[in-house]
C-alpha positions in Angstrom: 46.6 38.0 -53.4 43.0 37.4 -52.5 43.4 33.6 -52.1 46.3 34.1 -49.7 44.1 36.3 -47.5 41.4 34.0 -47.8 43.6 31.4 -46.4 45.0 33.6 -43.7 41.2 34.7 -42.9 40.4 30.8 -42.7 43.7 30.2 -40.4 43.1 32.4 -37.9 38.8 31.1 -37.6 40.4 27.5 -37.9 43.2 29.4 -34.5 39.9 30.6 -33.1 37.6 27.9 -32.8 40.8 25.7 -31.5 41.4 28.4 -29.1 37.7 28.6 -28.0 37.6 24.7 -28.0 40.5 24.7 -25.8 39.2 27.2 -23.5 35.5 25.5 -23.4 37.3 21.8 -22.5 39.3 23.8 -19.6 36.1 25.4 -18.5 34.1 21.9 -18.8 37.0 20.4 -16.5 37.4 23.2 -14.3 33.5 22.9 -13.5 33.3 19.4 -13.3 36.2 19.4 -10.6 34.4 22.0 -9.3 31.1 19.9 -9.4 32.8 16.8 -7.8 34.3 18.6 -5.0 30.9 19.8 -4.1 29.4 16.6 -4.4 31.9 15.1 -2.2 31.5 17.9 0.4 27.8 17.4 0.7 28.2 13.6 0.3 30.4 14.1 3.5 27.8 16.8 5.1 24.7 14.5 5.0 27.0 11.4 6.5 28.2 13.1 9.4 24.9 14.6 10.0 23.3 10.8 9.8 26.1 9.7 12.0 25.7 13.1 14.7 22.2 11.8 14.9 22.8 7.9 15.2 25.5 8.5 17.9 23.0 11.3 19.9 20.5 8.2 19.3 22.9 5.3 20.6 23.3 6.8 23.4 19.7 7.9 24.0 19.2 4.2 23.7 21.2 3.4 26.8 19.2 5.0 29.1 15.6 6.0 27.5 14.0 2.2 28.4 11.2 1.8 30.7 8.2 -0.7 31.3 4.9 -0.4 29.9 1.7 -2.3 30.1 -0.3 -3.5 26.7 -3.6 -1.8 25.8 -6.0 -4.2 24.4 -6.9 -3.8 21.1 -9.7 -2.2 19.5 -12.5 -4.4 18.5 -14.0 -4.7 15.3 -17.2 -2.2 15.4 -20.1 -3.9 15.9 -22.3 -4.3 13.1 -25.8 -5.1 12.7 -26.6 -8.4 11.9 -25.5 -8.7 8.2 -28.1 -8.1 5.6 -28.9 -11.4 3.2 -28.9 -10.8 -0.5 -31.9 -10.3 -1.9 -33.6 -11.7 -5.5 -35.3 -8.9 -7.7 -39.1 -9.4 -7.9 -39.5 -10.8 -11.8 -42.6 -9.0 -11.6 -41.2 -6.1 -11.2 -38.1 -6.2 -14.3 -40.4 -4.5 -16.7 -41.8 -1.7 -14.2 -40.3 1.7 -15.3 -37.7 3.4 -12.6 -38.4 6.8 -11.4 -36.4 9.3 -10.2 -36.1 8.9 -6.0 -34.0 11.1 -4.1 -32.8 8.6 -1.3 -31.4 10.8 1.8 -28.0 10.1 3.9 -26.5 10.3 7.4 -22.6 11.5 6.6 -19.9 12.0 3.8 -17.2 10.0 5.0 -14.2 12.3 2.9 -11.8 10.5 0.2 -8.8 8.5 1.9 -5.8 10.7 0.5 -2.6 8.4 0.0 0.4 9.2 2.1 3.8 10.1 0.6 6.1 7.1 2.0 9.0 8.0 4.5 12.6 9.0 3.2 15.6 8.4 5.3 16.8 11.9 7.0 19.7 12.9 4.8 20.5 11.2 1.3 22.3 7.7 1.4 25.3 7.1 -0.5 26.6 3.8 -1.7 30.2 2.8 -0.4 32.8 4.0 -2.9 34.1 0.3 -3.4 31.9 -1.7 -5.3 30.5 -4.7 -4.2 29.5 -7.8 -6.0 28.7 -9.8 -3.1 24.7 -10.2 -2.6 22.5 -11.8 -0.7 19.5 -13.6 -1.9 16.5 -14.0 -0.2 13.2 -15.0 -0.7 9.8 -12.2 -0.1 6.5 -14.3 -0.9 7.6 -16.2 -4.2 9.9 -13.1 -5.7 13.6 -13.4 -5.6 15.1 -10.5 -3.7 18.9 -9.5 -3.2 20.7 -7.1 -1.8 24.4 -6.3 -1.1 25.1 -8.1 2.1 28.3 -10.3 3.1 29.3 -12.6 5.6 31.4 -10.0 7.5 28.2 -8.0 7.8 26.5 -10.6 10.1 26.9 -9.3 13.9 26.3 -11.2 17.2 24.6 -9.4 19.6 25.9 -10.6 23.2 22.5 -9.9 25.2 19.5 -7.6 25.4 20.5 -5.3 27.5 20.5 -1.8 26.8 24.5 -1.1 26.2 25.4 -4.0 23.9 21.8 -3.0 21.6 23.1 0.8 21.3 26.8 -0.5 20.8 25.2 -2.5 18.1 23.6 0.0 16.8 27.1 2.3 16.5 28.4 -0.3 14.9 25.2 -0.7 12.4 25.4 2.6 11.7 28.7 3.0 9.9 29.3 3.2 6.6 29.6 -0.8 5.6 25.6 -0.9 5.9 25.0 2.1 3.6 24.4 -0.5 0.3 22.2 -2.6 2.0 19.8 0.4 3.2 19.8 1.8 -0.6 19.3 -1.5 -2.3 16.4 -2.1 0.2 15.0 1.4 -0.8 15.1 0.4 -4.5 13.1 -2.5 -4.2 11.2 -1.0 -1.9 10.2 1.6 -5.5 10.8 -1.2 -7.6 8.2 -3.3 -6.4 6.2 -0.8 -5.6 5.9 -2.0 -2.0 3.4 -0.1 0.3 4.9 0.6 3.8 3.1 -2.6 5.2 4.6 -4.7 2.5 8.5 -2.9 3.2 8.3 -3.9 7.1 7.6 -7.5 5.8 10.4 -7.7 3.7 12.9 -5.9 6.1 12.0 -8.7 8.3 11.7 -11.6 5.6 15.6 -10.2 4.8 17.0 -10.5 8.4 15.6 -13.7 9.3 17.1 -15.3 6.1 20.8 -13.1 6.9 21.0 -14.3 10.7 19.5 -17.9 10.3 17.2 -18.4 13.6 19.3 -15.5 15.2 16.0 -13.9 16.6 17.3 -11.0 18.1 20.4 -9.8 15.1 17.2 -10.5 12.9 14.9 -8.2 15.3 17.7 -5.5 15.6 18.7 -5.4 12.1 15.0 -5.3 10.8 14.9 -2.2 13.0 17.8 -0.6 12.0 17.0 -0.6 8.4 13.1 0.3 8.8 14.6 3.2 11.3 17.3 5.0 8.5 14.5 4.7 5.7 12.3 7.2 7.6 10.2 4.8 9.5 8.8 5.5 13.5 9.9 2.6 15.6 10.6 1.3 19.3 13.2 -1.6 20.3 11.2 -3.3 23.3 12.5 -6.4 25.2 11.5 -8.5 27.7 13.0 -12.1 29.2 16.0 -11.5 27.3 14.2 -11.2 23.8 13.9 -8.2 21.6 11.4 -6.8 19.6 10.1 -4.2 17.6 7.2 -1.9 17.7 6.1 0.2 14.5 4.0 3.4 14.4 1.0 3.9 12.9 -1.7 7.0 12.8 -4.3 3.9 12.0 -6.5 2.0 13.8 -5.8 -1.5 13.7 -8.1 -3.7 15.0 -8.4 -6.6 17.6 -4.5 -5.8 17.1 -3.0 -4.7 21.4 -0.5 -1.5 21.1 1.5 0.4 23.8 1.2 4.1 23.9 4.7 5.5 23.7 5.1 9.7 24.1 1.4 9.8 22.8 1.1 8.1 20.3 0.3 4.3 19.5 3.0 1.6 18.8 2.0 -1.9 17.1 3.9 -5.0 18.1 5.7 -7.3 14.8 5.1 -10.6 16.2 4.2 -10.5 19.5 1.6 -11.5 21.9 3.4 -10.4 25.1 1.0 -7.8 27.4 4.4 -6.4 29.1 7.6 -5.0 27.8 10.3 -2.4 28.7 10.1 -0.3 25.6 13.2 2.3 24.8 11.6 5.4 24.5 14.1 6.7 21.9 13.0 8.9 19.4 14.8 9.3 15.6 14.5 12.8 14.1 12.1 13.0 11.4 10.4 9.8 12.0 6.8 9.0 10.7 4.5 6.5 11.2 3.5 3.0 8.9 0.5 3.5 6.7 -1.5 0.6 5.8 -3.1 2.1 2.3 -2.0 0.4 -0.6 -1.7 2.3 -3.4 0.0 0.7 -6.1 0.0 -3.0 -7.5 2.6 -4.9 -5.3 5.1 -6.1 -8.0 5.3 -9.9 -6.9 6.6 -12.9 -9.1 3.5 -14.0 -10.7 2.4 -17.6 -9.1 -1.3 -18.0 -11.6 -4.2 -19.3 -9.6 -6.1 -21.8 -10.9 -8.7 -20.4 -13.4 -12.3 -19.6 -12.5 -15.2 -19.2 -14.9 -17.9 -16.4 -13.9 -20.5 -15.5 -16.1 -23.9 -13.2 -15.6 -27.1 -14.7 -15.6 -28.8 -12.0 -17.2 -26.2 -11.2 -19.9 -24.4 -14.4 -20.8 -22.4 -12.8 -23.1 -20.5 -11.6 -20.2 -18.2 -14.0 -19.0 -14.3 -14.1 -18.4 -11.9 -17.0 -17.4 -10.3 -15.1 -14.6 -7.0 -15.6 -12.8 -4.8 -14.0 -10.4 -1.6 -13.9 -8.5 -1.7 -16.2 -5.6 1.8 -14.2 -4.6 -0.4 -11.5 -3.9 -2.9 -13.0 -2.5 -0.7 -14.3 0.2 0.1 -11.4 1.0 -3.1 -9.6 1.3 -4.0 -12.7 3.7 -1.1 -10.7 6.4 -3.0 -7.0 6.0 -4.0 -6.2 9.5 -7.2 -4.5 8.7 -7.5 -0.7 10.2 -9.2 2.3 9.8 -8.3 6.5 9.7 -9.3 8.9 11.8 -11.9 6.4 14.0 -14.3 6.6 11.3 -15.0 2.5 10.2 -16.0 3.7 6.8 -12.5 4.4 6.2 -12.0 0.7 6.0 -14.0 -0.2 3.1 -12.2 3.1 0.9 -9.0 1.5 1.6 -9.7 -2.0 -0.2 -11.8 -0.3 -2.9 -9.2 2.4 -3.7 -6.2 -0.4 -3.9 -6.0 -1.4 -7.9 -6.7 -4.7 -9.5 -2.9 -6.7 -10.3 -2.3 -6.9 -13.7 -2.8 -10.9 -13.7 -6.4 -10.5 -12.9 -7.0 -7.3 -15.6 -5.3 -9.6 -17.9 -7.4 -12.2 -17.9 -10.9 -10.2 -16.9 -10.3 -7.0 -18.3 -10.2 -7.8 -22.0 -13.5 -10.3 -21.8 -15.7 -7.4 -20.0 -14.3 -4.5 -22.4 -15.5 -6.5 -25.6 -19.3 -6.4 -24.2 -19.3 -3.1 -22.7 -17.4 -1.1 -25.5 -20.1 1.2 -27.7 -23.0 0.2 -25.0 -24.7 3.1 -23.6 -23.7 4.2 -19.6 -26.2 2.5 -18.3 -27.1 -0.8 -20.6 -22.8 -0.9 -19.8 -22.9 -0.7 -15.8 -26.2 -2.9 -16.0 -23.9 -5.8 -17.9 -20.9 -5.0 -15.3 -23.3 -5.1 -12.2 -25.9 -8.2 -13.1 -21.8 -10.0 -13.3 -21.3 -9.3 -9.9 -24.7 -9.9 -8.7 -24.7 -13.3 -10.7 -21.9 -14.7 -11.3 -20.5 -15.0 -7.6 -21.6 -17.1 -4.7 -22.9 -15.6 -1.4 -21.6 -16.5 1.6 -21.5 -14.7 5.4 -17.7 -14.3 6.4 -18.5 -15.5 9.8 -19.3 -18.8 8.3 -16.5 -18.9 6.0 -13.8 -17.2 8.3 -15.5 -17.4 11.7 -14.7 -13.6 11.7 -15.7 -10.5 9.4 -13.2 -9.9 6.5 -13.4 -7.7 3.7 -11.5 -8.3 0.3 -9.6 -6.3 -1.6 -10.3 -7.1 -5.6 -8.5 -9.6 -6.7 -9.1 -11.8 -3.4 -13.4 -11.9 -4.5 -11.8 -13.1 -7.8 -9.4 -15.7 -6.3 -11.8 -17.2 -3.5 -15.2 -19.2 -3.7 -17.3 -16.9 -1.8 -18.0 -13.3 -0.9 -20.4 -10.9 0.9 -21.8 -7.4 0.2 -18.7 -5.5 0.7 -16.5 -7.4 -1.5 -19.3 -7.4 -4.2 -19.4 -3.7 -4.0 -15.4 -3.3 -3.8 -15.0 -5.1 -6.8 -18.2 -3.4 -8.8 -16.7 -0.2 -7.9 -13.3 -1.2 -9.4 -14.8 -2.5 -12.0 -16.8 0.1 -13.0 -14.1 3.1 -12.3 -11.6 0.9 -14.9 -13.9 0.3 -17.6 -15.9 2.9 -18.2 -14.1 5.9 -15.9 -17.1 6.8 -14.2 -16.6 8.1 -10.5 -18.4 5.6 -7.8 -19.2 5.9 -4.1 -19.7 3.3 -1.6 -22.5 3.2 0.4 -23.0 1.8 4.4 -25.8 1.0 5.6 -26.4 -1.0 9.0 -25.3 -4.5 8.0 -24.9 -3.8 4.2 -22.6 -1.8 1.5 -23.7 -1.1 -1.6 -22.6 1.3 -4.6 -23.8 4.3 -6.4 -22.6 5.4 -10.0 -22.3 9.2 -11.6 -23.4 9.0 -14.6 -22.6 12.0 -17.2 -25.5 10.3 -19.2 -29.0 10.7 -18.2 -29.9 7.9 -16.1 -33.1 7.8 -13.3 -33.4 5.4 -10.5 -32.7 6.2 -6.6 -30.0 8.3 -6.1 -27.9 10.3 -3.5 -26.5 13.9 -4.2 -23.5 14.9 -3.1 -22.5 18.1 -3.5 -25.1 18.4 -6.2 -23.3 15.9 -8.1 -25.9 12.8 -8.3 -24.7 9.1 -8.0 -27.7 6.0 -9.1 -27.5 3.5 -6.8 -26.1 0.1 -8.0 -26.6 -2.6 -5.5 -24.1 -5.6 -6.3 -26.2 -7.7 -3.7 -30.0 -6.6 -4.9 -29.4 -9.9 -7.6 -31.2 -9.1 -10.4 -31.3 -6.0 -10.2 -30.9 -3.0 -12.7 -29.4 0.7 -11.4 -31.4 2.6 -10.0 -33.2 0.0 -7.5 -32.2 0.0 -3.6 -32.7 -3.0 -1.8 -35.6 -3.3 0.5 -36.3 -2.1 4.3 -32.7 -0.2 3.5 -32.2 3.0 6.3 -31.2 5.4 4.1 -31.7 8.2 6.8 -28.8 6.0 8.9 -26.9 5.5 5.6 -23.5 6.8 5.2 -21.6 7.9 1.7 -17.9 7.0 1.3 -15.8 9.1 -1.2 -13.6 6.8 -3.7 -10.8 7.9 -5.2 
């Protein structure tokens, strides 16, 4: 009797737990249906929202064109005549350094990166897939994205109806892969915004083949629905675009459009009827670069540097000359019309893994279980030594500063590039904060040091930094050049 009511009592849990089962699969369906109808519905919402705004702007485009008249570009700030390294006095190597407060102009504040544009409602991919790409080529790395031949327009002429019927026609749903797969790579490779509006254009000119304007149009279509500010311009029957930016961009002529400044993508023209056209949302190009630019990896040839002082350190140093490439297109600009800006944007942009590869590993081995100091002394007699000076008006017949891996790649640099790379250098190592500092024809460095460490030093918000002069050759921390200014001198904030 109790075995049969054990069974009974184990049929009905056994009943239960189907029942329950049943019920929880119904409810799993019944919300995933549920799920996927609101999915769809807000798929649907943000489409016809993008295509309410791209009609409103089509037909904005058909009547918002007027001429405008170049402003010349800003000019490099004049400096003062640069200031030549100069040798360390043997005499004075065994002297003992003090403590010297060294006083300073300004704090020029730390360049905050800038969240890159979105597109203005969520993108969805067609709902048939695709296995058609196109390949294309964006200095030495492979690139595709989901583009066929029926996806090539013709654009009859310049004027203002057949670019905003274009642009209706751009703006359906057939284009939708191509603006996500550029997005991807665009987080993929880590692009900054400079480097995206480079590859948007590198992608059209390949699609249309020598079709100026479809490559002009499209490359503004795309940088447009990814959240970028832009203006169509034309003139003589030739389009072109114009990108935003809240930086300064020097020796570089813009157009003010509705207050604000507009940079040309190849071109030189001084006149141009510019559709004043405005997409919602829109924000300007930034020219930091925050993150290593994922590029196929084309090695330089190697270089061997070594300190004088230290022979011990010495690396066999490579980099990517992918990268390098590019850096040589970087229009050089500052924030906020303060020049200092300049300098925080090359140091604060990170060494490539290529050259920390082959650098990184050599300087770690010498520096490792050294003190602060005796380990910034080895990191800064390398940069003072094992470089070669040159003025960048004799080597470039302008002045050009370097971002890292480019005073590792080419024979010669000045002050700045010694001290953008020291500062790197030092912040990766050892994870010690460094500022730069600007004098009148000369940049220089100064290190916190948690450690007790004398020498000539700023203080910053009662924090002190030693100043480490990559050009001062020989010379330890603590030491400032000679005949420096430091009542001119100017601090800028490093990331």
């Amino acid at each position: 009797m109790q075995k049969t009511v054990y069974i009974l009592s184990i049929c009905a849990l056994i009943s239960c737990e189907v029942k329950a089962q049943s019920n929880f699969e119904e409810f799993k369906k019944k919300t995933e249906s549920e799920y996927s109808s609101f999915k769809k519905a807000k798929e649907k919402e943000f489409e016809d929202f993008r295509n309410k705004i791209n009609e409103e702007y089509a037909a904005f485009m058909k009547k918002a064109w007027k001429e405008f008249d170049a402003i010349k570009g800003v000019p490099m700030p004049k400096d003062d005549k640069p200031v030549p390294p100069v040798i360390y006095p043997e005499e004075d190597k065994n002297k003992p350094i003090k403590d010297n407060p060294k006083p300073f102009e300004e704090i020029i504040p730390i360049v905050k990166p800038v969240p890159q544009p979105e597109p203005i409602a969520p993108i969805e991919d067609t709902p048939k897939p695709v296995d058609v790409y196109f390949s294309f080529n964006f200095f030495g790395t492979d690139l595709k994205v989901r583009l066929e031949e029926k996806h090539r327009f013709s654009l009859r002429s310049c004027s203002k109806n057949d670019i905003a019927k274009t642009w209706t026609i751009l703006s359906g749903e057939r284009y939708n892969n191509v603006i996500n797969d550029c997005l991807s790579i665009r987080n993929q490779n880590r692009l900054c915004d400079w480097a995206y509006l480079l590859m948007l254009r590198d992608l059209s000119r390949a699609f249309f083949r020598g079709c100026d304007n479809e490559a002009t149009l499209f490359t503004a279509f795309l940088y447009c629905q990814s959240g970028y500010k832009m203006r169509l311009a034309n003139a003589d029957n030739k389009l072109y675009l114009l990108y935003a930016s809240e930086h300064i961009i020097y020796k570089k002529s813009f157009w003010i459009v509705d207050d604000e400044k507009f940079y040309p993508l190849d071109c030189d023209l001084k006149q141009l009827y510019i559709c004043q056209a405005s997409y919602p949302k829109e924000r300007p190009l930034s020219l930091q670069v925050n993150t290593e630019q994922k590029l196929a990896t084309n090695t330089s040839p190697e270089r061997d540097l070594q300190s004088k002082r230290f022979p011990e350190v010495k690396a066999t140093v490579h980099t990517n000359r992918n990268l390098i490439r590019f850096f040589d297109t970087y229009p050089t600009s500052m924030i906020n019309e303060d020049f200092g800006t300049r300098w925080a944007m090359y140091a604060n942009t990170p060494l490539s893994q290529e050259a920390k590869s082959s650098l990184y590993p050599a300087l770690k081995s010498v520096v490792t279980g050294k003190s602060q100091i005796d380990a910034v002394n080895r990191l800064l007699n390398f940069v003072q030594t094992a470089f070669v000076y040159e003025y960048d008006d004799k080597v470039w017949g302008y002045d050009r500063a370097f971002f890292a891996d480019e005073t590792l790649f080419y024979p010669y640099c000045d002050c700045e590039d010694r001290s953008i790379l020291f500062s790197r250098l030092v912040r990766d190592l050892l994870g010690l904060k460094v500022v730069l500092i600007y004098y009148p024809g000369h940049l220089a460095t100064a290190v916190h040091f948690s450690e007790n460490v004398t020498g000539d030093y700023v203080a910053i918000n009662g924090t002190r930094y030693v100043i480490c002069d990559p050009t001062f050759i020989g010379a330890p921390v603590g030491r400032t050049m000679p005949d420096m200014d430091n009542a001119t001198a100017k601090v800028i904030l490093l990331e």
